[in-house]
Structures are given as structure tokens and as C-alpha cells.
N, C-alpha and C positions, 0 to 999 in steps of 0.2 A: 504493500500500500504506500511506502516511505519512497520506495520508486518509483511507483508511477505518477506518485505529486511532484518529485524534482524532477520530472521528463516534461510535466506538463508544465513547471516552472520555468523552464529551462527553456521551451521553444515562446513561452509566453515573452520571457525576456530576449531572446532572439529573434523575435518578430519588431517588440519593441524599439528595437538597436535599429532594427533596416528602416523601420517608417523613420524614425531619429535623420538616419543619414540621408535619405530620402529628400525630407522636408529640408535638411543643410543643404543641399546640393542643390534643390529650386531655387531657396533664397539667392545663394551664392548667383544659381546661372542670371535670374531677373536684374538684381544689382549691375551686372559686367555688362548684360544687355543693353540697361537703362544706360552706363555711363558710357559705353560704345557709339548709340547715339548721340551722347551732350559731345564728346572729343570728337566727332567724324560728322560737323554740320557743314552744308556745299559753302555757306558763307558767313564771313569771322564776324560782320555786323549787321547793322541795317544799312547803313548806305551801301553797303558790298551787295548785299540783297536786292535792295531798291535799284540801283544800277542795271540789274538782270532781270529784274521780273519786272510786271505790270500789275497796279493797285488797280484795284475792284475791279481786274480779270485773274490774277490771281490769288490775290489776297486784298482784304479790306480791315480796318480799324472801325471798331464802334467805341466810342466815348458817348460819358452821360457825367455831366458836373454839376453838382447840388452847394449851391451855397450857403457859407458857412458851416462847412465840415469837414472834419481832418480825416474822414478816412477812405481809401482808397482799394478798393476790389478789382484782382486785377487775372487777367486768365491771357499770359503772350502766346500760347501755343493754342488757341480756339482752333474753329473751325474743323476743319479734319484732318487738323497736325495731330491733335491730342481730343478727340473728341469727347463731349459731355461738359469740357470743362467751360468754355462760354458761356452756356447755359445756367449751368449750377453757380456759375461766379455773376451774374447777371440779377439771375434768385434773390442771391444775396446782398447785392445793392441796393435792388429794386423795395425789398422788407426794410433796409433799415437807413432808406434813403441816404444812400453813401455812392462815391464817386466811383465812376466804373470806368474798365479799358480793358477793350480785346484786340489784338490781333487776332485773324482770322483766316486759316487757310483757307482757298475753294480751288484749287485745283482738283480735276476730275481723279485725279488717284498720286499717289506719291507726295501726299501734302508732306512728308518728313524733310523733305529738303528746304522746305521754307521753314524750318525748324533753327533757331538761333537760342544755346545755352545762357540762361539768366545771367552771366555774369556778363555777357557781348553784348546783351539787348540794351540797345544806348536810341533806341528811336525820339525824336528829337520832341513830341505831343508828351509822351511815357514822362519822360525828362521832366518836363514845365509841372505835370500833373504831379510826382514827383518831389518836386519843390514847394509847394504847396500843401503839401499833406503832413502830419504826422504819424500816421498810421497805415502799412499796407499788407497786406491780404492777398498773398497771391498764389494763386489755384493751378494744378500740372496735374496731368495725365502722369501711372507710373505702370510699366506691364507689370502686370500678376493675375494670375488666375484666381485668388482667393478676394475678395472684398476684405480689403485694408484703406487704413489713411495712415501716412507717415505724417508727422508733424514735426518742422522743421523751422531756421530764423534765428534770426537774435533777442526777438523780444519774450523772452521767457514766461512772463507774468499771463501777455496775452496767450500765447501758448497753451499754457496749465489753463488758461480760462475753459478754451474754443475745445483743450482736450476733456474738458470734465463733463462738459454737456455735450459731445459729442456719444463720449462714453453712455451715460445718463439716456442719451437716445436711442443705444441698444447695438450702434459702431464700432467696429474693434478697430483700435489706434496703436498705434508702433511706433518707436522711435525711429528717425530715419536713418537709413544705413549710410552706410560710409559715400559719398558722390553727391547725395543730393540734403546734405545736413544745415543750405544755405545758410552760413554762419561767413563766408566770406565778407568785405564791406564790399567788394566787386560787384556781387547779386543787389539788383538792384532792386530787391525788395529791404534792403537795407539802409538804402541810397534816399530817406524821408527825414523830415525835421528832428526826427529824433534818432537817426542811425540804425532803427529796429523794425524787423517784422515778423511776420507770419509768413511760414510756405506749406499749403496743403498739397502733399501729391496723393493722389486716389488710381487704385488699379485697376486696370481694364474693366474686373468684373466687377467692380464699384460703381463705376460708371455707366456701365450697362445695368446696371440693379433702379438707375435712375429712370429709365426708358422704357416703355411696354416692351415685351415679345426678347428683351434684351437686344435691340439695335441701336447702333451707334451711327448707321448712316446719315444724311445730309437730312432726306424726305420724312423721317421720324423726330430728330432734332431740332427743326424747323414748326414741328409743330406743340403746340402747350397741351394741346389733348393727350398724347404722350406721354407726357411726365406722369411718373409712377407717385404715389406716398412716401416712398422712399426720398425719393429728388425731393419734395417737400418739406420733408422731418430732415434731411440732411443739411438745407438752409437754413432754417427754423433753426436748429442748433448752433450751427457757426455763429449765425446773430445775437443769439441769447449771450453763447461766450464773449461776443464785441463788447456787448453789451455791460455787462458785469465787470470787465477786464478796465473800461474807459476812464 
């Protein structure tokens, strides 16, 4: 009987061990994935950018400026660089009447090329909006198959805020891994009246949890009938954190 409990122990904890490494080895590969993208973008800035492409054929900027308010929601990889997240960072504006800024890919496929890593993004609207604020919020697409948010930045306070009530909404939050920990003063979500922010990266399947049917296309996105309870309760919370944090 004293054997056939340590046999059954024994493959218990050796099942255990492989999901273990398993689960190491997805994080590891997403992280190298994600940061393969930020080091390997077709161009170092936006004028390098702008120079090659065509606004509002293949990407466009939405701004929305509310005065007398320091805070700034902000999503540079919209459209269908990093899909969901203009949406969701738009949400959030929109609730707690706070300024907003997307870049917006729309090319018909391959929007990752119009992809510029937050420390290069120096668009010159971003900038002014930027200087103006003390507060920014800024929202990124991260691949993962699991629904996560990494929370990331220098403003710690806000942080602990936006992660308590994120939590509190039933979201599971992670520190963010080594690449995308925005604590540089480069990221310019750092780059506000007070040197500090917030960086939410949310993963694929986070983003697709926002969406009916789980699509992230253009013709689903585009529409508000779409947005799930999810996409709501996930605004609703970042807000609440603004809020309390201010």
C-alpha cells in the first residue's frame, strides 16, 4: 500500500515538474517574442516613419483634449498594430473625461511595421500633449495566450492604485517582465510634468476577451455593439484606480 502511494506520488510530482517547465518556457518564449518586435521596428522614429508612409492611408492619429486636466490616455500602437488597444484606451478617456491619443495603424495587413518602441515614439502632437499633462496612461498590446495585464512605469502609487481595482474586478495582473518594465525616462510615458506613468500591456487573449466571438479584426473593432462586459468592467477599473491614485 506504502508503494503504491509513493508511485502515485511520485508521477503526481512529475507531472507537476513538466507543467512547471512548460509554463517557464511560454513565458520565456512571449517575453523574447515581444522584445524581438520592440528591437527589429522598419523605423527608429516618427519622422523616419512619416517620410515612408502616408497618414490617413496608412495610419491616422485620433486626439480628444479636455480642459483643465492632467491626464492623458494614451494607446501608440492602435489600430491593427496592437489591436483592442485604441479602443479600450479611448473607454477610458471617454469615463473619466481625460485626454486621449492614438496612433492608429490601417494598413490592410502587416500593420507591425508601422510599429515604433515607446522609447523612439517622439511624434511631435504626442510631445505638446505630453507637456501639458501630468499624468499618463499608456495602453500596449502584449502576445500571450493567457489573459494577463503586466503593469508597468514609474509612477508606483498610480500603479498599486489601477492594480488593486483591476484585481478587485476579477483580472489577473503580473509584474512586467524584463523589456517592457517602462521605467526608462526614454518611454515616453515618463516624459509628463511629473517624470511618471503608467504602462498597461494586455495579451492577445485579453484583448480578444474585450470583443464578441473573440475578434480582433478592423469590422468588429469599429463597432461599440461588440464590446463585450469585459471591455467595460476592464475601463470601469483602470478609472476607478485614476481615480483614487489622483
Amino acid at each position: 500500500m506504502q508503494r503504491h502511494w509513493n508511485k502515485k506520488y511520485y508521477y503526481a510530482l512529475v507531472i507537476g515538474l513538466i507543467i512547471t517547465i512548460i509554463a517557464l518556457f511560454s513565458a520565456i518564449y512571449f517575453t523574447r517574442q515581444n522584445a524581438v518586435n520592440q528591437t527589429s521596428d522598419t523605423y527608429k522614429d516618427f519622422n523616419d516613419l512619416k517620410h515612408h508612409t502616408t497618414q490617413n492611408k496608412d495610419w491616422k492619429i485620433s486626439t480628444k483634449h479636455v480642459k483643465n486636466d492632467n491626464i492623458l490616455i494614451t494607446a501608440i500602437h492602435g489600430g491593427g498594430i496592437e489591436p483592442g488597444s485604441t479602443e479600450i484606451a479611448r473607454r477610458i478617456a471617454n469615463i473619466g473625461k481625460y485626454d486621449f491619443y492614438s496612433f492608429q495603424g490601417l494598413l490592410p495587413a502587416d500593420n507591425q511595421r508601422l510599429h515604433i518602441t515607446s522609447t523612439n515614439y517622439d511624434e511631435p502632437q504626442l510631445m505638446n500633449m505630453l507637456a501639458a499633462t501630468k499624468e499618463t496612461i499608456s495602453v500596449h498590446g502584449f502576445n500571450g495566450e493567457d489573459p494577463l495585464i503586466y503593469i508597468g512605469g514609474k509612477d508606483k502609487y498610480m500603479a498599486k492604485a489601477i492594480r488593486t481595482e483591476l484585481r478587485k474586478a476579477g483580472f489577473t495582473i503580473k509584474s512586467s517582465p524584463k523589456g517592457i518594465e517602462a521605467m526608462s525616462e526614454d518611454n515616453f510615458v515618463n516624459q509628463n510634468g511629473t517624470d511618471s506613468g503608467v504602462q498597461l500591456e494586455l495579451t492577445t487573449k485579453q484583448r480578444q476577451l474585450f470583443f464578441k466571438d473573440l475578434k480582433l479584426d478592423k469590422t468588429t473593432r469599429n463597432n461599440s455593439d461588440n464590446y463585450t462586459h469585459t471591455f467595460y468592467k476592464f475601463a470601469k477599473a483602470v478609472h476607478k484606480g485614476i481615480e483614487k491614485a489622483k
